[in-house]
C-alpha atoms as one frame of an Amber mdcrd trajectory, in Angstrom:
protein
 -85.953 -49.570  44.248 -88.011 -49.245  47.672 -91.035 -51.271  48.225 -94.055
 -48.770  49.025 -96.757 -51.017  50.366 -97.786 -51.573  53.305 -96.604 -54.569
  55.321 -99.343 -56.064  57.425 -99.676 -60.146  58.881 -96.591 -61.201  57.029
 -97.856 -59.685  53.497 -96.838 -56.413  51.468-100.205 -54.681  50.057-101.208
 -51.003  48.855-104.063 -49.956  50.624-107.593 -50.239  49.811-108.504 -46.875
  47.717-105.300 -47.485  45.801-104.098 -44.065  46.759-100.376 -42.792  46.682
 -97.999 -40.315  48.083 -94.878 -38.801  46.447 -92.000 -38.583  48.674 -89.708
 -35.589  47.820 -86.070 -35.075  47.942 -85.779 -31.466  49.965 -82.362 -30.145
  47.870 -84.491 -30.302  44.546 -88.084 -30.665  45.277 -88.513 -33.837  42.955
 -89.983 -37.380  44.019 -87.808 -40.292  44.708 -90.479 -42.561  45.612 -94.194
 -43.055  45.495 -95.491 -45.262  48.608 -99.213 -46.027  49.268-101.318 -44.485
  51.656-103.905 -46.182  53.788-106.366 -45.074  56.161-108.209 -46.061  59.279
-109.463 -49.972  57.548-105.958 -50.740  56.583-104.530 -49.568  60.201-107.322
 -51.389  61.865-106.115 -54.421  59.724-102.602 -54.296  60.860-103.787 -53.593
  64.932-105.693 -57.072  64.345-102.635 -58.830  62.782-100.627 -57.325  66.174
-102.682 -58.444  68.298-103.576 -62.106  67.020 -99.379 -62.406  66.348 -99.335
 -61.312  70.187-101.787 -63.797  71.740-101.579 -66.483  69.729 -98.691 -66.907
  67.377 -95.469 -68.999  67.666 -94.254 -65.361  68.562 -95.309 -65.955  72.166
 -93.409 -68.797  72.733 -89.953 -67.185  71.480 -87.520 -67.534  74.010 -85.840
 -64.415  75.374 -82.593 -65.765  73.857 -84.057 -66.411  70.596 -85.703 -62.658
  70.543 -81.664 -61.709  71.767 -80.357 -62.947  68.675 -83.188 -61.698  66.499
 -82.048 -58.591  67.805 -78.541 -58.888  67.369 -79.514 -59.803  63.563 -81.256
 -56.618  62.900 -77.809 -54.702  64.239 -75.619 -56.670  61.608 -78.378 -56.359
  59.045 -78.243 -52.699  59.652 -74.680 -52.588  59.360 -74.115 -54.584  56.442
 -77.024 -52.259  54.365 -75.915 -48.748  56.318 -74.462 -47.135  52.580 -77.985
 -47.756  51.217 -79.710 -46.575  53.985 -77.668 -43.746  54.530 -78.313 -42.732
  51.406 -82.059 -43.105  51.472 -82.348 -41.427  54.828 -80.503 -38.022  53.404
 -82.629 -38.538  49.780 -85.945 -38.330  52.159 -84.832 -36.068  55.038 -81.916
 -33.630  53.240 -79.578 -34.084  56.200 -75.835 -34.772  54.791 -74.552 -38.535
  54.056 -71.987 -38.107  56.891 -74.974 -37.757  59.208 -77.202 -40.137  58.105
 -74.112 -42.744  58.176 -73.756 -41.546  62.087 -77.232 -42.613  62.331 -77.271
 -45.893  60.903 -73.482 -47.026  63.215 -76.125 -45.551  66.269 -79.035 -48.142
  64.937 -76.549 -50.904  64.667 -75.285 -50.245  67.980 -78.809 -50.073  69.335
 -79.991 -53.197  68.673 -76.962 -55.061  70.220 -77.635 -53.135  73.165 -81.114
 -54.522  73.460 -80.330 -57.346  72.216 -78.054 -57.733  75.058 -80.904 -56.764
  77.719 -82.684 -59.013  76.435 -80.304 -62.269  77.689 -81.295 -60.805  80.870
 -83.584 -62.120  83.447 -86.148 -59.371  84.245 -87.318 -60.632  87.565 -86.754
 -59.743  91.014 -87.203 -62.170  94.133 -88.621 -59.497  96.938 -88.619 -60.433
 100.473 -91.820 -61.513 102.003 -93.262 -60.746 105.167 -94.386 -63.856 106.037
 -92.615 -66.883 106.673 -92.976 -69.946 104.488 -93.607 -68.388 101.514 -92.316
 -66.581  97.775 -92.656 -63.563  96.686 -91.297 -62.557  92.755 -91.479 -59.507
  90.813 -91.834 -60.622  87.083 -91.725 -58.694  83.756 -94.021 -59.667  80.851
 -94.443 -57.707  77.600 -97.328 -54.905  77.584 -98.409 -56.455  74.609 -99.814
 -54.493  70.951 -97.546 -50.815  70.379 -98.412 -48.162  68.145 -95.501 -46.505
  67.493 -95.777 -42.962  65.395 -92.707 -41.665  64.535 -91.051 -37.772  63.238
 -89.890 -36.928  60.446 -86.321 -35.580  61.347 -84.738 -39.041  62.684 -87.192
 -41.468  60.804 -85.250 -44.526  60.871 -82.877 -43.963  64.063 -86.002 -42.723
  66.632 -87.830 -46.326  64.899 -85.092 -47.791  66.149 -85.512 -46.702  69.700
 -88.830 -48.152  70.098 -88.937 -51.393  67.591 -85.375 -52.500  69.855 -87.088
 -52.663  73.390 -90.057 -53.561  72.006 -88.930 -56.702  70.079 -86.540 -57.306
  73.464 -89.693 -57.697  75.373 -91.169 -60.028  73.398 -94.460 -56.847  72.192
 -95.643 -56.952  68.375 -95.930 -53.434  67.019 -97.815 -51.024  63.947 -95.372
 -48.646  62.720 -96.415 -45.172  61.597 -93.614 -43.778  59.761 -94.126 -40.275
  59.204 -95.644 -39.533  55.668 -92.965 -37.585  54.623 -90.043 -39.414  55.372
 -91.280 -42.898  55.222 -88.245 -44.488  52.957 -85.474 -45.726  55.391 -88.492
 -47.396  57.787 -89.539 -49.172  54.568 -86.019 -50.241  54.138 -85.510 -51.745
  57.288 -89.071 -53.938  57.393 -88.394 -55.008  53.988 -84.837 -56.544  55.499
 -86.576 -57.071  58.641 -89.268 -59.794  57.159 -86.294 -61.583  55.615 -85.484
 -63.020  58.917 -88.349 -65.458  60.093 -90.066 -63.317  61.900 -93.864 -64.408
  62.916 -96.425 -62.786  60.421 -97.978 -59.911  62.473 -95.087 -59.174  64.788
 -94.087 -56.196  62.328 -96.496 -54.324  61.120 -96.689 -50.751  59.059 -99.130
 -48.489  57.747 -98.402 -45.262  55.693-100.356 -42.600  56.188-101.043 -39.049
  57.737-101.202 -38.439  61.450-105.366 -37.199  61.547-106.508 -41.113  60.498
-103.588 -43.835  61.361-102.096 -42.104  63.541-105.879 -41.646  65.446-106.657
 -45.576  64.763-103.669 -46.383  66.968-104.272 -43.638  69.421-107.898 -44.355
  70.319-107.824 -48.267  69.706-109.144 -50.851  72.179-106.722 -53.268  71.551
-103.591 -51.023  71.477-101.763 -51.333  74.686 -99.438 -48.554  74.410 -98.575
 -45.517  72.016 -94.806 -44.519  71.720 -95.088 -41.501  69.764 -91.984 -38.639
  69.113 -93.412 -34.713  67.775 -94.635 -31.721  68.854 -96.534 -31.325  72.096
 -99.885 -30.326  70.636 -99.854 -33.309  68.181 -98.958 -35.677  71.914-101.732
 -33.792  73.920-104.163 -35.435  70.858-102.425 -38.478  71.464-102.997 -38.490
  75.112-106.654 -37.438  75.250-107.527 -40.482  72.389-105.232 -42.994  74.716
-107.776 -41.847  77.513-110.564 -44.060  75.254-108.413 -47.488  77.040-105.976
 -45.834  79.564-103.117 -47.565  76.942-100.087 -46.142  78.281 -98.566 -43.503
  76.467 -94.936 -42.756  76.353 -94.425 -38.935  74.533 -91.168 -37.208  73.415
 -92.200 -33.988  72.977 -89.014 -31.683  71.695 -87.844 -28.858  73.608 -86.056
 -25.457  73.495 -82.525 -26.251  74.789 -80.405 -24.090  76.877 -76.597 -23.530
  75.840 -75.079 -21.637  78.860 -71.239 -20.701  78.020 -69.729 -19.356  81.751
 -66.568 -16.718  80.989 -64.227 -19.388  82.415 -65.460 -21.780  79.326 -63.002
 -23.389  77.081 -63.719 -20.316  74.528 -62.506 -22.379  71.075 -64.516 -25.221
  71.976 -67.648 -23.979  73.221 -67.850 -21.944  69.837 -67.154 -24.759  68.315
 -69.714 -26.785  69.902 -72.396 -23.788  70.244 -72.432 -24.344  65.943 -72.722
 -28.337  66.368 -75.562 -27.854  68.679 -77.803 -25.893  66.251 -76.704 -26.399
  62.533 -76.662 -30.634  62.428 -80.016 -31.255  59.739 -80.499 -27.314  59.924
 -81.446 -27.350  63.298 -83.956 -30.188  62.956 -83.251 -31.471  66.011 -85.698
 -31.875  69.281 -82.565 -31.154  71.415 -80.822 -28.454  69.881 -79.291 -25.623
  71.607 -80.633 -23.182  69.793 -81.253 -21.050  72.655 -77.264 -19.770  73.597
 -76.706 -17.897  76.914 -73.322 -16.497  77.406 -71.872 -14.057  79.912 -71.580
 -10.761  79.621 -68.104 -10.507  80.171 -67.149 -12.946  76.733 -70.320 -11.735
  75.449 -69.250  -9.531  72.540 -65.875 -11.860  71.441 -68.016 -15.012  71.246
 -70.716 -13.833  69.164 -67.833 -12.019  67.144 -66.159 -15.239  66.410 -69.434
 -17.270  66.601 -70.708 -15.087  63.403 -67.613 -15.823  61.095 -67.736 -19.088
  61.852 -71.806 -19.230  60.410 -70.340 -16.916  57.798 -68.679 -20.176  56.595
 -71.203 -22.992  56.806 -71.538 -24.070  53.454 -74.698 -25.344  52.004 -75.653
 -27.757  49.285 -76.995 -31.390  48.737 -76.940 -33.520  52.066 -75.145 -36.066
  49.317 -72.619 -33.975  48.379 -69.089 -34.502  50.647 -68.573 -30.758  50.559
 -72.024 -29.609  52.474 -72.045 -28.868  55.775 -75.695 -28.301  55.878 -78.814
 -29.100  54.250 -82.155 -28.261  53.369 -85.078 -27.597  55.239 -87.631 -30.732
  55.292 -90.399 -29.138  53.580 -91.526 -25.454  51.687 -94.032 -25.324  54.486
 -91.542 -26.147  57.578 -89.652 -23.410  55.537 -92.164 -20.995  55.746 -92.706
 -21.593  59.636 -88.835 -20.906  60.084 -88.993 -17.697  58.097 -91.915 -16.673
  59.981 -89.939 -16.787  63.528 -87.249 -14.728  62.195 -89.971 -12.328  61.064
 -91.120 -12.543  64.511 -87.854 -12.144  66.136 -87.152  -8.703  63.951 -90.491
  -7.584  64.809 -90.103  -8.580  68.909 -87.006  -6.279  68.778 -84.659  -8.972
  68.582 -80.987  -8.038  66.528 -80.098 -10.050  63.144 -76.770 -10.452  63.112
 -76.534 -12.921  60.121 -78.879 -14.872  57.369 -82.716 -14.939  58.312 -83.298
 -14.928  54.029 -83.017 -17.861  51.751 -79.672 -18.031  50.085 -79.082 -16.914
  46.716 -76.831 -19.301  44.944 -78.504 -20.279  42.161 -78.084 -24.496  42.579
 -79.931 -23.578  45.863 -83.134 -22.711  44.510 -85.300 -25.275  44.334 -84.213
 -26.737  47.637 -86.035 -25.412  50.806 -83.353 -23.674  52.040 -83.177 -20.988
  55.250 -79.481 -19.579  55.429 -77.747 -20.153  59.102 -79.108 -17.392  61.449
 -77.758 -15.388  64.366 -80.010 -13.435  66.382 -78.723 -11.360  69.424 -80.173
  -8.901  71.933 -82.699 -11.707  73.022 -84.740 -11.924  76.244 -86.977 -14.340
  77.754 -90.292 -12.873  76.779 -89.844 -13.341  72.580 -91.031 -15.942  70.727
 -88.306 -16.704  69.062 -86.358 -18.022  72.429 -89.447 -19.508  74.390 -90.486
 -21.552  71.447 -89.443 -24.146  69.154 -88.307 -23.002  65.790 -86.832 -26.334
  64.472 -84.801 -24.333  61.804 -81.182 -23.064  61.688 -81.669 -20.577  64.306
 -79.505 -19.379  67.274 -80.663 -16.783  69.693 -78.153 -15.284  72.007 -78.857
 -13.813  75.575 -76.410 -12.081  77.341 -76.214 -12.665  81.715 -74.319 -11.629
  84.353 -74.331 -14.306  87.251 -74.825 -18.181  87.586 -78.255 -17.963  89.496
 -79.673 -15.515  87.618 -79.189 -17.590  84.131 -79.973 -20.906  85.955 -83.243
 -19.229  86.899 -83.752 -18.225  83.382 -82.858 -21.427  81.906 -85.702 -23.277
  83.808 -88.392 -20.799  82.682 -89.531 -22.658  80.243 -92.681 -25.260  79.642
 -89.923 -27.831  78.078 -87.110 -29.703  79.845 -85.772 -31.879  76.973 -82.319
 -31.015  77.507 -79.315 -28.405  78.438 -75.855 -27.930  78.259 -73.153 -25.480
  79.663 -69.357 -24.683  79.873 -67.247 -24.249  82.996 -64.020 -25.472  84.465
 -65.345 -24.659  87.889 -65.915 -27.698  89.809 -68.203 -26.181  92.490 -70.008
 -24.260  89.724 -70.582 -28.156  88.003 -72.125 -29.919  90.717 -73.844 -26.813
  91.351 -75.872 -26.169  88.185 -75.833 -29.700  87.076 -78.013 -30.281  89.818
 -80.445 -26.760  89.541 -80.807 -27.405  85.528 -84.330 -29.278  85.274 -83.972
 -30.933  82.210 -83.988 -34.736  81.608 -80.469 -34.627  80.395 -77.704 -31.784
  81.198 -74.179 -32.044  79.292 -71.346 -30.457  81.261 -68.869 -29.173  78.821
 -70.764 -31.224  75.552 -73.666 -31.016  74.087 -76.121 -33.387  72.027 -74.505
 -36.089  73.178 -76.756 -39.400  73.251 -76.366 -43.393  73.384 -78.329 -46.333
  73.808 -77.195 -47.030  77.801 -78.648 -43.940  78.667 -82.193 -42.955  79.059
 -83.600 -40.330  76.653 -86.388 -38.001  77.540 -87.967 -35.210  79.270 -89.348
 -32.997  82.327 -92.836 -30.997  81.672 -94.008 -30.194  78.373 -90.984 -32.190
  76.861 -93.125 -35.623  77.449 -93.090 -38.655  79.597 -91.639 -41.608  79.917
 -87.855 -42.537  78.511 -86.862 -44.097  75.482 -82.815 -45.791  75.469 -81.509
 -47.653  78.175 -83.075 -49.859  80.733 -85.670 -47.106  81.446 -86.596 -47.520
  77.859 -87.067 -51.471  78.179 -89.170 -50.898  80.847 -91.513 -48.921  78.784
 -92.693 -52.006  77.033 -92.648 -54.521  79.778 -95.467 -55.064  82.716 -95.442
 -55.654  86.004 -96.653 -58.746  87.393 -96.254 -59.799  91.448 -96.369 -63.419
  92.100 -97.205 -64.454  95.772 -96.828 -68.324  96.919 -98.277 -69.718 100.366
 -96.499 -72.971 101.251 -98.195 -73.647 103.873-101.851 -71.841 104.405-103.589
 -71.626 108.047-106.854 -70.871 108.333-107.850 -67.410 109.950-110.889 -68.506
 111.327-112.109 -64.711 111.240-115.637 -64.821 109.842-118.321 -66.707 111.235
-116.529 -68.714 114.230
């Protein structure tokens, strides 16, 4: 069973009108769960909890050693409850158990990492101009986060902001997202099991338009971490403006997949179907948008479409499916209305673009893999982000002319491409603005390295020490030994 309260100072509670939300299972459509939902009172309730728990708890005087091992806690915790989770994160999300047991090893992982950072000491001695004195850079925790989190990662892009967070020494209200809520209940259920402060941990259920606002346009929230879609973070930023909180957005993208002729061809089909058809394509960096050259053009979409041909669909719990569901009938419908687009915009459908027609698929919220060639720059269907099971392919003919059309784009999440020429690697690597380019991979992410965007993709990083440094201020500490006068005014 998973608790569905709320958890706010220390205590689970429903929220005040009593209300509930079904959570449903995408292969069949049924609940598995019933959590409450609050509203703006509850989330106000749990920003006061945070904030008290921040200034004024025994939380505040937690060594950065004994936040380290907290940290290193939550890793084993994950590990030793990963088959449970795993299973909870594909009964809320429909992704397949294989993924969501990649996801929880990655969470583990995670909080060692920051767990690690965390032994560190933050400050930096800088040199001072003037002679008999000390200068020091130090770090201190920015102090209450709101963190609102997707739908597609629930418990894994948590994860990224609770670790840096906690290894800072901030107290935090969690929005899960109201649709996939279960594995973040999981974890603060095992979480509060480990003598953690009351109010350090809190989290609210509830829909984006009234906890989701409370934490954006709060006084005493001092930053927002939020992950979604960029008009949902242009909201967020606009409410942060009501206490210039900082606000740290991961905004999705549409990811170019450039495959040169000289690319390993077996692998970079290979890959080209791991960057797109992972959780149906539910994935802020997929590389849904494949550019290949005209002169392997015709073969690679040949062998790329009997390879989708094969993909076999089914329950996320079943060892046999390669793919799952769709999140939701309405993300569903949004899916089928690009490919309606795409037809209509003149673009070719190779394979799929219908719901399949098995009959044990039925009730899930299925879209069957989809290849879509003879695509240019202008449709929607490549400038755009479908989120479904979607590849567009674009043919070109020369490296600066598909660099060029790479970067014309409002997003900069991520990119990939496939060469064996070394010039032609340091070349594009360093052309591709995107805030990370895989040479020869793609979706490839861990916690060392920082995770985030250029332009419409967001700001800030999450992962790494960049992501630490999200959550920590900056404080400059000057020391005169030995003060003269100046005898400037008034002699």
């Amino acid at each position: 069973m998973i608790r569905g309260q709320l958890y706010i100072n220390g205590q689970w509670r429903d929220s005040d009108t009593q209300e509930t939300r079904g959570i449903l299972n995408p292969f069949g459509g049924q609940a598995v769960a019933h959590v409450a939902e609050a509203g703006r009172a509850e989330t106000k309730s749990a920003i006061l909890s945070a904030r008290r728990a921040f200034e004024g708890s025994d939380w505040s005087k937690w060594t950065s050693i004994q936040r380290a091992e907290l940290l290193e806690k939550l890793g084993d915790t994950i590990e030793q409850h990963a088959e449970e989770l795993a299973r909870l994160e594909t009964l809320d999300t429909g992704k397949t158990l294989i993924e969501s047991k990649w996801d929880m090893a990655d969470i583990a992982e995670l909080f060692r990492y920051f767990g690690a950072l965390a032994r560190e000491d933050h400050s930096e001695t800088l040199e001072s101009p003037n002679p008999n004195s000390k200068s020091v850079l130090v770090r201190e925790p920015i102090g209450v986060c709101g963190m609102i989190l997707p739908w597609n990662y629930p418990l894994l892009q948590a994860a990224w902001k609770i670790a840096p967070a906690l290894a800072t020494g901030c107290t935090m209200v969690i929005k899960p997202s109201e649709i996939t809520p279960l594995t973040t209940l999981k974890f603060v259920e095992l979480a509060s099991q480990l003598s953690i402060p009351p109010g350090v941990i809190n989290l609210v259920l509830g829909p984006g338009q009234t906890v989701g606002a409370e934490l954006a346009e709060s006084l005493d929230v001092d930053l927002i971490s939020f992950t979604g879609g960029v008009e949902t973070g242009k909201r967020i930023m606009l409410a942060a403006a009501n206490n210039v909180k900082r606000v740290a957005l991961e905004l999705g993208g549409k990811n170019p997949n450039i495959i040169f002729a000289d690319a390993n061809f077996d692998v970079a089909v290979d890959y080209a179907l791991n960057a797109v058809f992972f959780h149906a394509g539910q994935i802020c960096s997929a590389g849904s948008r494949l550019m290949v050259h005209e002169d392997i053009h015709d073969q690679f979409v040949s062998v790329l479409g009997e390879r989708i041909k094969r993909i076999k669909l089914g329950n996320g719990l079943s060892k046999d499916t390669q793919m799952g569901p769709l999140i939701s009938a309405a993300h569903r419908k949004k899916v089928e209305n690009y490919i309606r687009l795409g037809v209509e915009e003149g673009a070719k459908l190779v394979i799929g673009g219908a719901r399949p027609q098995e009959p044990e698929l039925q009730s899930g919220y299925f879209v069957s893999p989809t290849l879509f060639t003879n695509c240019t720059n202008e449709m929607r269907i490549v400038k755009e982000e479908v989120f479904g099971p979607v590849i567009t392919v674009e043919r070109f003919s020369d490296e600066a002319e598909v660099v060029a059309r790479a970067n014309n784009t409002i997003y900069g999440l991520s990119a990939g491409f496939w060469t064996q020429d070394r010039a032609r690697i340091e070349r594009v690597s360093k052309s591709l603005r995107f805030g990370t380019v895989w040479v020869n991979d793609f979706n490839v992410y861990f916690a060392r390295a920082p995770w985030g965007g250029y332009k419409q993709s967001g700001n800030g990083r999450e992962l790494g020490r960049s992501g630490l440094e999200e959550y920590f201020e900056q404080k400059h500490l000057y020391e005169n030994y030995e003060p003269e006068a100046l005898k400037w005014f008034g002699k």
